[in-house]
Backbone as numpy.savetxt, mean C-alpha at the origin, in Angstrom:
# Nx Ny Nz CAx CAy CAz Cx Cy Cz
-0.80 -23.77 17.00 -1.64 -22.57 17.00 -0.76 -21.32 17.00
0.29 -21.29 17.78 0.92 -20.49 17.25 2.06 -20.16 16.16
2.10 -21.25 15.67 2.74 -21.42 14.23 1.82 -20.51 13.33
0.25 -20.79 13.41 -0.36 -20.20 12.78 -0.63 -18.67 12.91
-0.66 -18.15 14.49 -0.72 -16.79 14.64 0.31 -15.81 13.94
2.15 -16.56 13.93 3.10 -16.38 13.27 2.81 -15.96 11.50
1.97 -16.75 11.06 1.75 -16.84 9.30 0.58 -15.51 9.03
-0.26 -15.14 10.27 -1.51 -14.68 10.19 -0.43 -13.17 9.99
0.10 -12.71 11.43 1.33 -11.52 11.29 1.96 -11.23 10.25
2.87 -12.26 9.84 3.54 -11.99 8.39 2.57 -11.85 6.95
1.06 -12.51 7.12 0.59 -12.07 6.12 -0.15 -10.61 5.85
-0.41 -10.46 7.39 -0.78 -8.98 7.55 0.37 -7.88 7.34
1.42 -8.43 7.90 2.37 -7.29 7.62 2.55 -7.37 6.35
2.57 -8.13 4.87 2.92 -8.16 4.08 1.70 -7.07 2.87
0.56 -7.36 3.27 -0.71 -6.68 3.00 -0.12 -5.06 3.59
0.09 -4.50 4.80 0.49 -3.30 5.33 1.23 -3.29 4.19
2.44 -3.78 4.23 3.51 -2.93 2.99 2.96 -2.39 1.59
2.15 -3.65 1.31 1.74 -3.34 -0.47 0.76 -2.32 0.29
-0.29 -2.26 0.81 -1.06 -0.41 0.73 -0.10 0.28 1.01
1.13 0.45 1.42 1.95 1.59 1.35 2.40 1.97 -0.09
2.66 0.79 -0.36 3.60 0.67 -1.72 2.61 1.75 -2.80
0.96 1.11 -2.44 0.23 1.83 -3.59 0.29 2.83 -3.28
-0.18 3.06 -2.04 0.02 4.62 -1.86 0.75 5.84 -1.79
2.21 5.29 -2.26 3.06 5.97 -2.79 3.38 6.14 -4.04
3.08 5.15 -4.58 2.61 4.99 -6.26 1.61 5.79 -6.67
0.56 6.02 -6.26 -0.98 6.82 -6.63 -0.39 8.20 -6.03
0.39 8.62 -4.79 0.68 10.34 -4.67 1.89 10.49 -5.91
2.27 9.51 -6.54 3.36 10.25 -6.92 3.34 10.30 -8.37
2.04 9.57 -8.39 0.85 9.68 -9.67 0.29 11.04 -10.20
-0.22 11.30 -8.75 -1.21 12.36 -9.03 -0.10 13.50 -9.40
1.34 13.89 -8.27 2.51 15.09 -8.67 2.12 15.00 -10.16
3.09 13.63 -10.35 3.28 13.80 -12.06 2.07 14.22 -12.66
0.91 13.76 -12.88 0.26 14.12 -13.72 -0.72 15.53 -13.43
-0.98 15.84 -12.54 -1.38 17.07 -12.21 -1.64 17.46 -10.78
-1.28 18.34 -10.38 -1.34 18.54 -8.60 -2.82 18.86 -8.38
-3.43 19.88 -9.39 -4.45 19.99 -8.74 -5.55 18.69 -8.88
-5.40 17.66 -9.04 -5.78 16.29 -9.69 -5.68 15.18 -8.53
-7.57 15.24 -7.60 -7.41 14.47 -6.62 -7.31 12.61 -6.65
-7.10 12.22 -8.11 -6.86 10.67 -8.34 -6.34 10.50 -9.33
-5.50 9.29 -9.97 -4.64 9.16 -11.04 -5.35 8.35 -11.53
-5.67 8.42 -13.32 -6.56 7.73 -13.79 -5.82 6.44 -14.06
């Protein structure tokens, strides 16, 4: 059981990283393509 709580953590932390990841991808979306531009198509 706690082998499994171990896999549950690392899959959550792995999920945390990628929404960062996008969300540095999509602000740095929007710079490039226009500031006043609240989403990147």
């Amino acid at each position: 059981m706690n082998d499994n709580n171990s896999h549950y953590i690392a899959v959550t932390g792995q999920r945390q990283r990628l929404r960062i990841t996008i969300a540095k991808i999509v602000t740095q979306c929007k710079v490039l393509v226009n500031p006043e531009l609240r989403f990147c198509l």
